[in-house]
VOGU-3710 file (C-alpha; in Angstrom, 3 decimals, decimal comma):
1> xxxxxxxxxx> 49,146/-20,284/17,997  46,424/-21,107/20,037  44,943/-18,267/22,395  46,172/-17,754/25,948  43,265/-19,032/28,080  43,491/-16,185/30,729  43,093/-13,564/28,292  40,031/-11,568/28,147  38,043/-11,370/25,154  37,925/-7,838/23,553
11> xxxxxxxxxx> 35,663/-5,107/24,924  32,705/-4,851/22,566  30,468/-1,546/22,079  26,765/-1,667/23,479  25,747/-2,848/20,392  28,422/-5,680/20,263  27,731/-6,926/24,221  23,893/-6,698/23,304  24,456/-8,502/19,859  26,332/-11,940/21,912
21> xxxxxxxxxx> 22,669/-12,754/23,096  21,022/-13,561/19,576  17,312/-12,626/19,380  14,690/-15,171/20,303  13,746/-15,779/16,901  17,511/-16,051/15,567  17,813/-18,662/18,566  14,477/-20,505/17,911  15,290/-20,725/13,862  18,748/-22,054/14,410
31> xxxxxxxxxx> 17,589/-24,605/16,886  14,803/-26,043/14,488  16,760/-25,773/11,672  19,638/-27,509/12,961  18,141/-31,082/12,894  15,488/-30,558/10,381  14,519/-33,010/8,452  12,643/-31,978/4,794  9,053/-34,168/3,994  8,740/-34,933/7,916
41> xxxxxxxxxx> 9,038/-31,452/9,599  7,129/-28,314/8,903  8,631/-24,741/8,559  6,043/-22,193/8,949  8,473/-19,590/10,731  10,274/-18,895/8,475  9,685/-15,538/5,971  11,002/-17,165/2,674  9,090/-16,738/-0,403  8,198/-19,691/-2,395
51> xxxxxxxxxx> 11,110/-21,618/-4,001  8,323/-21,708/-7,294  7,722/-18,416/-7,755  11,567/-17,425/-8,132  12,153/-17,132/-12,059  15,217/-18,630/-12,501  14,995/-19,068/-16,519  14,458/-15,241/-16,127  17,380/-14,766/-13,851  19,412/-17,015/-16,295
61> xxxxxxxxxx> 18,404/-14,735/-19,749  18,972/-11,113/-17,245  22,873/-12,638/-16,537  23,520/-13,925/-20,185  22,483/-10,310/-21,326  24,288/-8,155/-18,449  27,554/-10,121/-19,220  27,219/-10,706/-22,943  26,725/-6,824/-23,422  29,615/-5,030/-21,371
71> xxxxxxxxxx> 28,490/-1,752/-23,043  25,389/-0,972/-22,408  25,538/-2,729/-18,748  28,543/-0,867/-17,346  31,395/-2,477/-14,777  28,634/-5,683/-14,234  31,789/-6,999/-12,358  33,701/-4,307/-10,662  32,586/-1,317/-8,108  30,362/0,784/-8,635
81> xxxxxxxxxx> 28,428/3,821/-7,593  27,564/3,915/-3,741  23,925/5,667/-4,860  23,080/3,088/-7,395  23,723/2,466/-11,027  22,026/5,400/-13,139  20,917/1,809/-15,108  18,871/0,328/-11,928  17,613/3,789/-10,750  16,326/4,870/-14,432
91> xxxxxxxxxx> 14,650/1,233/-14,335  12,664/1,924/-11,119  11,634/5,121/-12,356  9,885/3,773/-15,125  8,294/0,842/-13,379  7,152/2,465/-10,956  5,423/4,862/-13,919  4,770/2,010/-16,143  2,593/0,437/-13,508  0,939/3,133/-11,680
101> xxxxxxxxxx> 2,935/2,195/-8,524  0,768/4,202/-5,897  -0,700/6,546/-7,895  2,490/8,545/-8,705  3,457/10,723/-11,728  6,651/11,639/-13,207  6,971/15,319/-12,058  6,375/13,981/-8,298  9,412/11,498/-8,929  11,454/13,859/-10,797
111> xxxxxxxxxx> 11,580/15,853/-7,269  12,489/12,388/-5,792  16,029/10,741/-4,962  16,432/6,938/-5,414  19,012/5,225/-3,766  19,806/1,473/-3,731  20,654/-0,107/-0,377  23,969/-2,512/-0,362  22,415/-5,206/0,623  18,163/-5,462/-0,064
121> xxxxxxxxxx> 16,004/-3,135/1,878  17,057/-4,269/5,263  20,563/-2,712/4,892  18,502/0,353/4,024  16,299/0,371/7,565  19,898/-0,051/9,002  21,349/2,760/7,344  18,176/5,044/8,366  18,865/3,978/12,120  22,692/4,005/11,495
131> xxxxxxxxxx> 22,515/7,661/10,161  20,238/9,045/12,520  20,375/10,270/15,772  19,442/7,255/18,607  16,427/7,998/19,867  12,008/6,931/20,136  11,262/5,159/16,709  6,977/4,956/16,609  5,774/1,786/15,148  2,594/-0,056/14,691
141> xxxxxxxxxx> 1,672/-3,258/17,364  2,593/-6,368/16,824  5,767/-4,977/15,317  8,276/-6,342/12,610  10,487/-8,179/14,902  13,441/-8,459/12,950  14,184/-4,455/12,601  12,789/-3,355/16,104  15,010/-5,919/17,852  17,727/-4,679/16,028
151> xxxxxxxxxx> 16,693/-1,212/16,898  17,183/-1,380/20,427  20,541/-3,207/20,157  21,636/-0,286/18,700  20,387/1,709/21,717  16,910/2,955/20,504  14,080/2,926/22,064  10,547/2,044/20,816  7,261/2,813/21,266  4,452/0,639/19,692
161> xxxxxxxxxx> 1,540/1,758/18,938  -1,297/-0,742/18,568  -2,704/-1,356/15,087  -6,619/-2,174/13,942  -7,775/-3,369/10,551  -6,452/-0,365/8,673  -3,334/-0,219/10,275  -1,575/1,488/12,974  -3,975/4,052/14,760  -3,379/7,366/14,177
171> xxxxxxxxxx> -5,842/7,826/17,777  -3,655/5,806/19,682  -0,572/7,538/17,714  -1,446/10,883/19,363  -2,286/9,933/22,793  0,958/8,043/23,058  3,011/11,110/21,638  0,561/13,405/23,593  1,973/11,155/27,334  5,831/11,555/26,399
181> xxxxxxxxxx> 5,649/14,927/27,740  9,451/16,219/26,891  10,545/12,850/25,847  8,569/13,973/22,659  11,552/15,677/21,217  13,410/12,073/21,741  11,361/10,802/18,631  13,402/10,446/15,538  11,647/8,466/13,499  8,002/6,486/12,933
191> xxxxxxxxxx> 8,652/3,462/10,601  5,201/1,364/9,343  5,494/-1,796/7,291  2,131/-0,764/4,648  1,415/-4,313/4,276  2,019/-6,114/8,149  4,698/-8,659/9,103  3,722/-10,103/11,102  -0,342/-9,425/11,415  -0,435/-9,457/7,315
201> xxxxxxxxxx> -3,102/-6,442/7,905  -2,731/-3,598/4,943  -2,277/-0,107/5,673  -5,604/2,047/4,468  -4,846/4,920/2,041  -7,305/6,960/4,430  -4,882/5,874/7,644  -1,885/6,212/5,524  -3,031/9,777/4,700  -3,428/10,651/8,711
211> xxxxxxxxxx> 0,292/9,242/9,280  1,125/11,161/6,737  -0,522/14,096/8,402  1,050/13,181/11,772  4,437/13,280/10,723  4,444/16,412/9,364  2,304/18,079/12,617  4,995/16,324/14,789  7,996/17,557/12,367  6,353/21,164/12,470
221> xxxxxxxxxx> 5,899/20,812/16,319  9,243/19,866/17,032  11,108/22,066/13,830  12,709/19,599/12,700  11,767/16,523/9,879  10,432/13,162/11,547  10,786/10,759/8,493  8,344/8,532/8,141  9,493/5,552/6,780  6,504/3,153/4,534
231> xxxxxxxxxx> 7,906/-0,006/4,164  6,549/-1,459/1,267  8,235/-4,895/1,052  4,946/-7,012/0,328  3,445/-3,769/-1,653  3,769/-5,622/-4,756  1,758/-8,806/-3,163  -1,246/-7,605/-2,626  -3,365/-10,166/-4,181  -6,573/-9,656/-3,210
241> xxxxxxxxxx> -8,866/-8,405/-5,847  -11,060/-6,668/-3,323  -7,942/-4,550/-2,028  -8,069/-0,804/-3,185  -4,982/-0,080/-4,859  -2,177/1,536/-2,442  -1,908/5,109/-2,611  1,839/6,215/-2,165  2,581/8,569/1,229  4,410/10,679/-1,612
251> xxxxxxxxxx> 1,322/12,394/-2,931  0,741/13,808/0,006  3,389/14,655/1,446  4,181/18,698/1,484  6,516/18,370/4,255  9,032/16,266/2,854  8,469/13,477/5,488  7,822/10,514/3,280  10,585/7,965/2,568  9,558/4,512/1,313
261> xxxxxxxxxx> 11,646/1,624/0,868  11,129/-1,200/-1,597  12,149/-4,126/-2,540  12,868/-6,626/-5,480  12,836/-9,746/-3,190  9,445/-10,954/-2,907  8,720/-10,678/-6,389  11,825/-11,464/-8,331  14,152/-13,393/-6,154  15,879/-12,566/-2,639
271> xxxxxxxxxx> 19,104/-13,656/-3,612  19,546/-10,418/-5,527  19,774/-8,251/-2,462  18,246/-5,419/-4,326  16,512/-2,458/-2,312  15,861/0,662/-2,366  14,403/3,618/-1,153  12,190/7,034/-2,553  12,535/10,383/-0,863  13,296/13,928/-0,756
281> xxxxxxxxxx> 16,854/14,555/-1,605  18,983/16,178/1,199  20,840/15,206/4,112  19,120/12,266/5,091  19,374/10,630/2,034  22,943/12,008/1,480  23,980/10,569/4,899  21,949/6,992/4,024  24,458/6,893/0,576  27,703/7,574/3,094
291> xxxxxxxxxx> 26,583/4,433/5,143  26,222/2,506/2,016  29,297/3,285/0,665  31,071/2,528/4,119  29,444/-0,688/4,444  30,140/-1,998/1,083  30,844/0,771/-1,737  27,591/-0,127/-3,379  25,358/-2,855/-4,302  26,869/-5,959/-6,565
301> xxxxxxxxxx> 26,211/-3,434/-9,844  25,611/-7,519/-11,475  23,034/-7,659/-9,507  21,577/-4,189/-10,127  21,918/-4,800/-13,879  19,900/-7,699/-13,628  17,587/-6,033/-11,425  17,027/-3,715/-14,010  16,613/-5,856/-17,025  13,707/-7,870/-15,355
311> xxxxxxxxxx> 12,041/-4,899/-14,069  12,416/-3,750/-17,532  11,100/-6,896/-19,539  9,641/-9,005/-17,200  8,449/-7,326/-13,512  4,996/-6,961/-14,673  4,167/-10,167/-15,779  6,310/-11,920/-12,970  4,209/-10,177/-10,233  0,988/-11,013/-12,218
321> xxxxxxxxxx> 2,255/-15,060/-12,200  3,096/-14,874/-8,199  -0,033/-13,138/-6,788  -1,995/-15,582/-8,690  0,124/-18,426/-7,501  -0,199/-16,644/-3,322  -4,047/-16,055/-3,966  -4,296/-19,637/-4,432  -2,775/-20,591/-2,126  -4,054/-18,270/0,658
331> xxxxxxxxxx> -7,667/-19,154/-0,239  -6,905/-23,066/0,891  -4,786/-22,242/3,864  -7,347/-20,212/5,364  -10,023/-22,885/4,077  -7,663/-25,256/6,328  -7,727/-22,993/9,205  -11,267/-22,436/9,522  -11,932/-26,350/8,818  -8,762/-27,752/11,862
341> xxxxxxxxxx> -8,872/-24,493/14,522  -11,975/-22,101/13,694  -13,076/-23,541/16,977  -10,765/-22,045/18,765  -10,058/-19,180/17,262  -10,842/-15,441/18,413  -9,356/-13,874/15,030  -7,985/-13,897/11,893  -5,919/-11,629/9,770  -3,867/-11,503/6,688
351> xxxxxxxxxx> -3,989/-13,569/3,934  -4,813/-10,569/0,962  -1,404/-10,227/0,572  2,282/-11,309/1,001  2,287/-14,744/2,786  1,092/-13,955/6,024  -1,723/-15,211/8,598  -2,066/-14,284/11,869  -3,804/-15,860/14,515  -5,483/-15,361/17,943
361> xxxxxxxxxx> -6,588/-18,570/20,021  -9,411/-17,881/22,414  -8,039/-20,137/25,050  -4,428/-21,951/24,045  -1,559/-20,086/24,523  1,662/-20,969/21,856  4,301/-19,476/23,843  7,634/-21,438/23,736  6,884/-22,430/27,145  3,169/-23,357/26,171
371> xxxxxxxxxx> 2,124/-27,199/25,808  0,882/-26,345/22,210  4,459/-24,948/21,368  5,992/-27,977/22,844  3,718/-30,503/21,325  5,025/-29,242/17,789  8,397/-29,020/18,346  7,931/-32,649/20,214  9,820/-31,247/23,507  6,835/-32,203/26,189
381> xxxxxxxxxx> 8,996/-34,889/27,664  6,335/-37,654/26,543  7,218/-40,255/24,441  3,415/-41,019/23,111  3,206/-37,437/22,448  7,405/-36,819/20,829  8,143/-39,971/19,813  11,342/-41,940/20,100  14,603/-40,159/20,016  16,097/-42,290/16,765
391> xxxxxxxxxx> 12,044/-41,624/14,764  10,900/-38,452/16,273  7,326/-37,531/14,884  7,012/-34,790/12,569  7,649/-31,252/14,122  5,952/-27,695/13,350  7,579/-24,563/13,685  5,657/-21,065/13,324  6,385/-17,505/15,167  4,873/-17,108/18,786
401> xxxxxxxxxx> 2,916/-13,841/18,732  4,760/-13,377/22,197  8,110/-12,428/19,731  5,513/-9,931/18,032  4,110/-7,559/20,774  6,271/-4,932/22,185  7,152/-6,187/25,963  5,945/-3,207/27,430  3,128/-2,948/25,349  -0,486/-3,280/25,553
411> xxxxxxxxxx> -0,686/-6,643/23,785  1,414/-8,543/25,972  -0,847/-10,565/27,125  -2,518/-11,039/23,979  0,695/-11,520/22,204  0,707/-15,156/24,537  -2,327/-16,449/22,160  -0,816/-15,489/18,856  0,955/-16,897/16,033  2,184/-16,112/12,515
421> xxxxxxxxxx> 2,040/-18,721/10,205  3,941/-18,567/6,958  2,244/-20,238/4,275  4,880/-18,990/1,333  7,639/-21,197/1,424  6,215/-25,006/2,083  4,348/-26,318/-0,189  0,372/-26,770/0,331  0,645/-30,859/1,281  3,041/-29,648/4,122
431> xxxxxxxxxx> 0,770/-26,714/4,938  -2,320/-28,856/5,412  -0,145/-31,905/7,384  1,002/-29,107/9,879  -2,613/-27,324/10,436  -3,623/-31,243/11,174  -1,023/-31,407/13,375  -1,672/-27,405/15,026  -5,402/-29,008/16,013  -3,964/-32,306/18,062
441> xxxxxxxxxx> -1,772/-29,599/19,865  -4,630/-27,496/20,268  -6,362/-30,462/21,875  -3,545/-31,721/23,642  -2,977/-27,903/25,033  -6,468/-27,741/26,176  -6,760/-31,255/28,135  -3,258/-30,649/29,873  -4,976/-27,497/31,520  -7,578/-28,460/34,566
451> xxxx> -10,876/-26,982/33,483  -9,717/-25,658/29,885  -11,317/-28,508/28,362  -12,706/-28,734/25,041
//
C-alpha cells in the first residue's frame, strides 16, 4: 500500500536530520561515479588500495583451510565472540612480536587488551565516539575527513590543530588547549592518523612522544583519562627506506592514554573488514566491546579466521610485495608531478608511505567551484573545453584540499589551493594521462583569471 502523501516522514535524532545532507565528499564520489566510464575517466579521489596488490590466491588457500578444518578454526560460520576470536587476537599478538611492530615486547602486550572492531577499523573510531561522552575531539590540520565529518554529525565538536612535517604540533596543541579556558574540560578525546590522510605526512617518534606526553598532562590536569587514539591504518605502508621505523605510543605511555587502532585492509584486502584496536583494559575498552556487540555481535569470525591464517603464514611477505609495488609507484608519480605542475607548485608532501600526495598550487585554486576543478570534471559550460554531451572528454577526479581543512581553521584559505591525489588504485598509464590532463587545467585556470597569467 502505497504511503499517504500528507503524512510526515518520521522525526529523526540530530544525528539522523544531520545525516539526510550527505557529506561533500559522499556527494562528489557518487556524482562522478555515477556516469563513469573505466579507460576514459580518471579516479584519483578515491582511497582504494590497488586492485594488484590484493592476494586473492592467498585469500583463496586462508578460506579452503578455515572451512576444510572446522576444529581448529572454531564456528567459521556462525556468531561469535563480540571481543574477537581468541584465534585472530593470539594472531596479532604474535605479528605484532614477530615483526617488531613499533618497538614492542611481549610483557608490554601482555598488559594490553585487543579487541576486533565489527566492521574494519572505522567501526572501531565509531565505537570510541559512540561510547564516549560528546564533546572537543583534538586532531591534526588538514584532518581525515571521513571520521571528523562524522564526528560532528554525531554532535562533537572539533578542534584542529595544524600539522608540520612531523606531524601535528604539539606547540600549537598547547596554545589551542591553553585558549579554551573552561571549555578545556569539554575535551574527550585527541585522535591522530600516524601516517596522514590526507597530507600523507608521517608522525615523528620524537612528536609522537610529546602527544604522548600531552595526553597524559591534560588527563592529569583534568583527573580524568583523555585517550589518545594513533591511528595506524597506513603504519604498515611505510615504504620509504629513509623512514625511521615507527615507535609505538605504547612504550611510553605510563598513564594509560594510548589506544591504537589497526588495520588488515591496506595490506591484505579491505573486503575482510578486519580491525582492531591495542589498549589498556578497563572501561573504555569494555564499553567499545558493548558497542560492537550491539552493532553486530562480532566480526564475521570467517573473516577473522582468515585474518589470522595470513597474518600467520603470509603478512610478512605480503607487506614486503606491496611496499615494493607503492615505492614504485610513488617514485614515478611524483617524477610526473614535478615534470606537468612543479611550476606551479608551492609544496609537496606524502608519497613515503600509503598512497597519498598532497599538493599546494601557488596560484590555482581546485575548489569545486574553481575553473581547474571544472575543467576536469568537464562542467565549465564550454564545449572546446567538455566536449560533446554523447563523447565527453576524459574527466579527473581528486579531493579538494577545501574538504581537508577544518572550516574554522587556520588553513582555510590554504585549504582552496590543495588537493589529494590518490595514486593507489589506477594504474600508472591512467596516473600519468590525468597529471597531463591536471597541467591543461592548470593552464586553462590561470588564463581564465585577468592578470594570473602564466
Amino acid at each position: 500500500m502505497a504511503r499517504s502523501s500528507h503524512l510526515d516522514e518520521p522525526p529523526l535524532s540530530a544525528y539522523g536530520a544531520a545525516s539526510r545532507t550527505p557529506s561533500p565528499v559522499a556527494r562528489m564520489m557518487a556524482e562522478f561515479a555515477a556516469d563513469f566510464r573505466d579507460g576514459a575517466d580518471v579516479n584519483l579521489g578515491v582511497g582504494y588500495v590497488n586492485e594488484r596488490t590484493i592476494p586473492r590466491r592467498l585469500v583463496v588457500e586462508a578460506t579452503r583451510q578455515v572451512i576444510a578444518h572446522p576444529r581448529k578454526y572454531d564456528k567459521a560460520l556462525n556468531y561469535g565472540a563480540a571481543a574477537g576470536t581468541a584465534g585472530l587476537i593470539d594472531a596479532i599478538r604474535r605479528y605484532w612480536l614477530a615483526n617488531r611492530v613499533g618497538g614492542v615486547t611481549g610483557d608490554l602486550l601482555d598488559r594490553k587488551r585487543v579487541v576486533v572492531g565489527v566492521a574494519g577499523a572505522s567501526s572501531l573510531l565509531e565505537a570510541f565516539a559512540a561510547v564516549l561522552k560528546p564533546g572537543i575531539a583534538v586532531t591534526a590540520d588538514p584532518m581525515y575527513y571521513i571520521y571528523t565529518n562524522f564526528l560532528q554529525r554525531a554532535g562533537w565538536r572539533v578542534l584542529a590543530v595544524p600539522e608540520d612535517g612531523q606531524g601535528l604540533r604539539s606547540d600549537l596543541l598547547a596554545e589551542k588547549l591553553a585558549a579554551l579556558g573552561r571549555r578545556l574540560r569539554d575535551v574527550r578525546m585527541i585522535y591522530v592518523v600516524t601516517v596522514s590522510n590526507p597530507t600523507g605526512t608521517i608522525l615523528s617518534n620524537a612528536r609522537r612522544g610529546e602527544l604522548v606526553a600531552a595526553a597524559a598532562g591534560l588527563s592529569r590536569r583534568l583527573g580524568r583519562i583523555v585517550p589518545l587514539l594513533l591511528d595506524r591504518a597506513y603504519e604498515e605502508l611505510i615504504h620509504d627506506p629513509a623512514v625511521e621505523p615507527p615507535r609505538s605510543g605504547m612504550l611510553d605511555d605510563e598513564a594509560g592514554c594510548v589506544y591504537e587502532v589497526s588495520t588488515v585492509s591496506k595490506v591484505l584486502a579491505p573486503a575482510l573488514r578486519v580491525g582492531y584496536v591495542i589498549g589498556p583494559p578497563g572501561g573504555l575498552l569494555d564499553a567499545v566491546v558493548q558497542r560492537v556487540s550491539d552493532v553486530g555481535f562480532s566480526a564475521a569470525p570467517i573473516n577473522q579466521h582468515i585474518a589470522a591464517f595470513l597474518l600467520d603464514r603470509h603478512a610478512a611477505g605480503q607487506i614486503a610485495s606491496v611496499n615494493a609495488g607503492y615505492r614504485r609507484k610513488a617514485l614515478r608519480v611524483r617524477r610526473w608531478i614535478d615534470e606537468r605542475l612543479g611550476g606551479e607548485l608551492e609544496a609537496v608532501t606524502g608519497g613515503s608511505a600509503g598512497f597519498y600526495f598532497y599538493l599546494t598550487f601557488r596560484r590555482v585554486e581546485t575548489h569545486e567551484r574553481s575553473a581547474f576543478f571544472r575543467f576536469l570534471s568537464r562542467t565549465t559550460g564550454e564545449p572546446a573545453v567538455d566536449g560533446p554531451p554523447s563523447r565527453r572528454r576524459p574527466r579527473v577526479l581528486y579531493l579538494p584540499g577545501e574538504h581537508c581543512v577544518h572550516p574554522a581553521g587556520e588553513l582555510v584559505s590554504l585549504g582552496r589551493r590543495q588537493l589529494r591525489l590518490s595514486y593507489g588504485f589506477e594504474q600508472p598509464r591512467q596516473i600519468a594521462k590525468a597529471l597531463r590532463l591536471m597541467a591543461e587545467a592548470a593552464d586553462y585556470a590561470l588564463s581564465s583569471c585577468p592578470g594570473r597569467r602564466r
